[in-house]
C-alpha positions as CSV (number, residue, x, y, z in Angstrom):
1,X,31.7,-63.8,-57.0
2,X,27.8,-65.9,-56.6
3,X,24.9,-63.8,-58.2
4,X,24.0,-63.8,-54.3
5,X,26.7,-62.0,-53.5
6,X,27.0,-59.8,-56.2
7,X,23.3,-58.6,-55.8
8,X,23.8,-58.0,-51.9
9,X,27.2,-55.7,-52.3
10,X,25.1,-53.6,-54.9
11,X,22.6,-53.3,-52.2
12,X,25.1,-52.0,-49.9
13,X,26.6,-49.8,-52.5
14,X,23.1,-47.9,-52.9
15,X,22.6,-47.6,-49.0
16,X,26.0,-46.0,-48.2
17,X,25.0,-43.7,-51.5
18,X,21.3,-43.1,-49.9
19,X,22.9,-42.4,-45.7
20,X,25.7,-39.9,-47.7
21,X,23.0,-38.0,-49.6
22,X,21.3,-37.5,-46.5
23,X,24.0,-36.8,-44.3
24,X,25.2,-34.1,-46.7
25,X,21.5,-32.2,-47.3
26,X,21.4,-32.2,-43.6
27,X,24.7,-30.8,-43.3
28,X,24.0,-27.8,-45.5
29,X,20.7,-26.9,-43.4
30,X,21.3,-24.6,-41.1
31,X,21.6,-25.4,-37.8
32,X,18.9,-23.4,-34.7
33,X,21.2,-21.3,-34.0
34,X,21.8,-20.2,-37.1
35,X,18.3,-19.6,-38.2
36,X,17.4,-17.6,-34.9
37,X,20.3,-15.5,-36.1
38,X,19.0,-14.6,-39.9
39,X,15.7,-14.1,-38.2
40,X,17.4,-11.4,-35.5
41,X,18.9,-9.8,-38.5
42,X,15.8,-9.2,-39.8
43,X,13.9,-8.5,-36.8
44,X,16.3,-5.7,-35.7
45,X,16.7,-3.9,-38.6
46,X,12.5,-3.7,-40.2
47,X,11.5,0.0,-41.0
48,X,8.2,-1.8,-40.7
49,X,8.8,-2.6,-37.0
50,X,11.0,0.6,-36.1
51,X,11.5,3.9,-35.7
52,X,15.0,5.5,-37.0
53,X,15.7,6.2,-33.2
54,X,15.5,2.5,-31.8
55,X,18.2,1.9,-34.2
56,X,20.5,4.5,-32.0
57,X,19.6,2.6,-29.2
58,X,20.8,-0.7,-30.8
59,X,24.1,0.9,-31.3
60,X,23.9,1.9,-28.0
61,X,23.7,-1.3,-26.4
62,X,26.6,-1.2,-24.2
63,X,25.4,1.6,-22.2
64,X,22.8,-0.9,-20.8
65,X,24.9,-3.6,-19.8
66,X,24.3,-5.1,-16.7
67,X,20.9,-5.2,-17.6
68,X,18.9,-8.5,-18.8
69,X,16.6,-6.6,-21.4
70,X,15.0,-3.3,-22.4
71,X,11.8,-2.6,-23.1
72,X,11.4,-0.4,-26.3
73,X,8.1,1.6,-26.7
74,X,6.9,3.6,-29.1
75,X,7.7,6.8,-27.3
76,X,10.5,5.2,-24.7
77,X,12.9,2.5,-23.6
78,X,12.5,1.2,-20.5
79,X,15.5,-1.5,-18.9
80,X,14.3,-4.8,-17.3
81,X,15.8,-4.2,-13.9
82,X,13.0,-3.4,-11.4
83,X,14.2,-1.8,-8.1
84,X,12.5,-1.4,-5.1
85,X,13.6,2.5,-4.4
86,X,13.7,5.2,-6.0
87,X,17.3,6.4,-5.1
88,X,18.3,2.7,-6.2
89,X,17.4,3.8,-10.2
90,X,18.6,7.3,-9.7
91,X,21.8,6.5,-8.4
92,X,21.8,3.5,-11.6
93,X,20.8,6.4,-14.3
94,X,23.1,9.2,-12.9
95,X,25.7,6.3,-14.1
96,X,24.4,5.5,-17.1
97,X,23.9,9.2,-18.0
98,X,28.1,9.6,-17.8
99,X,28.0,7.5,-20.7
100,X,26.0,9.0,-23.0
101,X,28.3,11.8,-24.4
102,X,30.0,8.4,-25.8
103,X,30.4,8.0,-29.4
104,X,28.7,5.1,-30.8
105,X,30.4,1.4,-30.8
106,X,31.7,-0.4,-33.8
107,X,29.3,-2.5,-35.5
108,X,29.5,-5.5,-36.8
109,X,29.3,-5.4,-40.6
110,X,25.5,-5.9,-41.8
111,X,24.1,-3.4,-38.9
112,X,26.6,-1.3,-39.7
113,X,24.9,-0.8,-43.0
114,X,21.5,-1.3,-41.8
115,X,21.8,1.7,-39.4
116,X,24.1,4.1,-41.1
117,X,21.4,6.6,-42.5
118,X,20.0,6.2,-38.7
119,X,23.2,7.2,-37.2
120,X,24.7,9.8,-39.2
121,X,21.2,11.6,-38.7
122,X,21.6,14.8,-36.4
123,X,19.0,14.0,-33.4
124,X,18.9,15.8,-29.7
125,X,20.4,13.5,-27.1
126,X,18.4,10.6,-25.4
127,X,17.2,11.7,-21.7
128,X,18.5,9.4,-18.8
129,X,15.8,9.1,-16.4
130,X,14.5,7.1,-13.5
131,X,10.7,6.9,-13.5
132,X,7.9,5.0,-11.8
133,X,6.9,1.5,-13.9
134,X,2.8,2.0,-13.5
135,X,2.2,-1.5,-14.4
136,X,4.0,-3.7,-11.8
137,X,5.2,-0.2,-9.4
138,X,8.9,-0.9,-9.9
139,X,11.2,2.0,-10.2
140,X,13.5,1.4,-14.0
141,X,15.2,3.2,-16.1
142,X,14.3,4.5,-19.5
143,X,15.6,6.8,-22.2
144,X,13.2,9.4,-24.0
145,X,13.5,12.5,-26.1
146,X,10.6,14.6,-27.2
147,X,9.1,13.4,-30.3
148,X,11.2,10.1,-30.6
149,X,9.8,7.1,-32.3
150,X,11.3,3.6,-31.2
151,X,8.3,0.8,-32.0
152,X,6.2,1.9,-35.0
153,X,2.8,3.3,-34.3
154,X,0.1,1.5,-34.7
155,X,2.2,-1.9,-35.4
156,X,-0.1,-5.2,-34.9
157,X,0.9,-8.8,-33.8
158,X,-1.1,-9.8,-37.0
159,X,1.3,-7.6,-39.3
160,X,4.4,-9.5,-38.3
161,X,2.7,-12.9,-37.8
162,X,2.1,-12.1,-42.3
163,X,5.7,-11.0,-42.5
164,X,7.5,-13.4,-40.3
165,X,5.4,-16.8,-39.5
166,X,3.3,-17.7,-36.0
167,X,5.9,-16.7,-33.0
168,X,8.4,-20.1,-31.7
169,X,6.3,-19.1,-28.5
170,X,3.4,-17.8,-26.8
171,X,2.7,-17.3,-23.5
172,X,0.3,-15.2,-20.9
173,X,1.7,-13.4,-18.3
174,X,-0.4,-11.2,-15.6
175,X,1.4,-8.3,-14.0
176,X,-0.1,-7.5,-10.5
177,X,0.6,-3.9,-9.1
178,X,0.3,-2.7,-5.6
179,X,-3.2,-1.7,-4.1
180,X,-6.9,-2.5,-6.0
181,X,-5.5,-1.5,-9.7
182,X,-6.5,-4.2,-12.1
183,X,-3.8,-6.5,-13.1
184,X,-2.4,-6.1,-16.7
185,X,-2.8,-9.2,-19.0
186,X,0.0,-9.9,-21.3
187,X,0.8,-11.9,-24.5
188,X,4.3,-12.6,-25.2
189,X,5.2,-13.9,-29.0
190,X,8.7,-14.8,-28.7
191,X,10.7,-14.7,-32.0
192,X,14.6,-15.4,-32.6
193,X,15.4,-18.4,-30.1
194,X,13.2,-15.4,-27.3
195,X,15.8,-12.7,-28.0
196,X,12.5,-10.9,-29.3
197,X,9.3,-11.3,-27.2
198,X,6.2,-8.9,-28.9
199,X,3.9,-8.0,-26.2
200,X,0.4,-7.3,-26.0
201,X,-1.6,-6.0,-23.2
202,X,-5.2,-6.1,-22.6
203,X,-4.9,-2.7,-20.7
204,X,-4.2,-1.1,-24.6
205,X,-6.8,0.7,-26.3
206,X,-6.4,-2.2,-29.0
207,X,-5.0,-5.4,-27.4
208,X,-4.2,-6.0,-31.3
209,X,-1.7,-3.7,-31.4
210,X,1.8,-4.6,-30.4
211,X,2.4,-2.8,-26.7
212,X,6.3,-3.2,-26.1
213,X,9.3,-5.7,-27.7
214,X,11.4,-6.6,-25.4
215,X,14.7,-7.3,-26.3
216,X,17.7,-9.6,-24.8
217,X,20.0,-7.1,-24.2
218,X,23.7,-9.5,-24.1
219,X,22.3,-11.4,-26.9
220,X,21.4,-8.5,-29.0
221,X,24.8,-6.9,-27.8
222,X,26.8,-10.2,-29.0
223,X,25.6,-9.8,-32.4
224,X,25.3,-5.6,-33.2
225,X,28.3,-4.5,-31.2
226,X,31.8,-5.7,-32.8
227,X,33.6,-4.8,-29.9
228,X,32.4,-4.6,-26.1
């Protein structure tokens, strides 16, 4: 074999070394998907974020299906479906409120562990109710017991932007309600691929403080619940 040659096959050699180095440190990163789903983890079981109850309502997941999202409060959880009457969300929660003398789903392994303390804790039964939405005059559903805490008090947007990085997203939505009332102003951080959205509203006392997370109810399901 020429010099020529010899020096242009070791060239080769190196390059197919170089391309399989790469292809193999990009094969051990993880993919989107993955990452969104480390992050969820996270997300959705920080005492710094919530209350011992939300974590009932996590296991409790399937008693909202049908629904696109909930909206967890500090002192409530409210489901994303707006209707126009209220006999529509009466008639919804006197169904959902049949299923609440369940017991709680299997879990997949690491909320299983994350919420254990949570569920074995004796606590007075979530209320089923049907109630007014003030902010865009829907009728929803929502779940509340005296002296429940789902959202942390006094959270702020800036506390999780120093635990978990800027949001993936951030967008402004306003929220018009019938009649003269001022529309509500909200900030939506999405987190987790948008299977968390922290919200803000400039009708709060502190628009720094988090108002409502709203969570993706089948994707959060899909991952907490081992069986459906």
């Amino acid at each position: 074999m020429s010099k020529a040659a010899k020096v242009s096959s070791s060239f080769v050699l190196v390059a197919i070394a170089v391309l399989l180095s790469v292809e193999s440190r990009v094969s051990a990163m993880p993919g989107p998907q993955a990452a969104n789903s480390s992050q969820f983890e996270k997300l959705l079981t920080d005492r710094n974020i919530w209350g011992e109850d939300a974590f009932r309502v996590f296991a409790s997941l399937d008693r909202w299906k049908g629904e696109p999202s909930i909206l967890v409060f500090t002192d409530r959880v409210v489901g994303g479906s707006k209707f126009e009457t209220p006999e529509q969300a009466r008639e919804k929660a006197a169904a959902m409120a049949r299923t609440m003398g369940r017991p709680f789903s299997k879990l997949t392994p690491e909320f299983a562990t994350s919420y254990k303390e949570a569920l074995a804790r004796k606590a007075a039964a979530l209320q089923v109710e049907s109630v007014p939405f003030m902010e865009d005059d829907s009728y929803r559903l929502q779940w509340k017991r005296e002296g429940a805490e789902f959202l942390k008090r006094q959270l702020t947007m800036r506390a999780v932007v120093a635990t978990y990085g800027a949001p993936e997203k951030t967008t402004t939505e306003v929220v018009h309600a019938r009649g003269d009332r001022r529309p509500a102003v909200l900030t939506i951080s999405e987190y987790a691929g948008g299977m968390l959205k922290f919200v803000q509203s400039d009708l709060s006392p502190d628009p720094g403080m988090v108002d409502r997370v709203v969570l993706d109810v089948p994707a959060a399901a899909a991952r907490i619940l081992a069986s459906r």
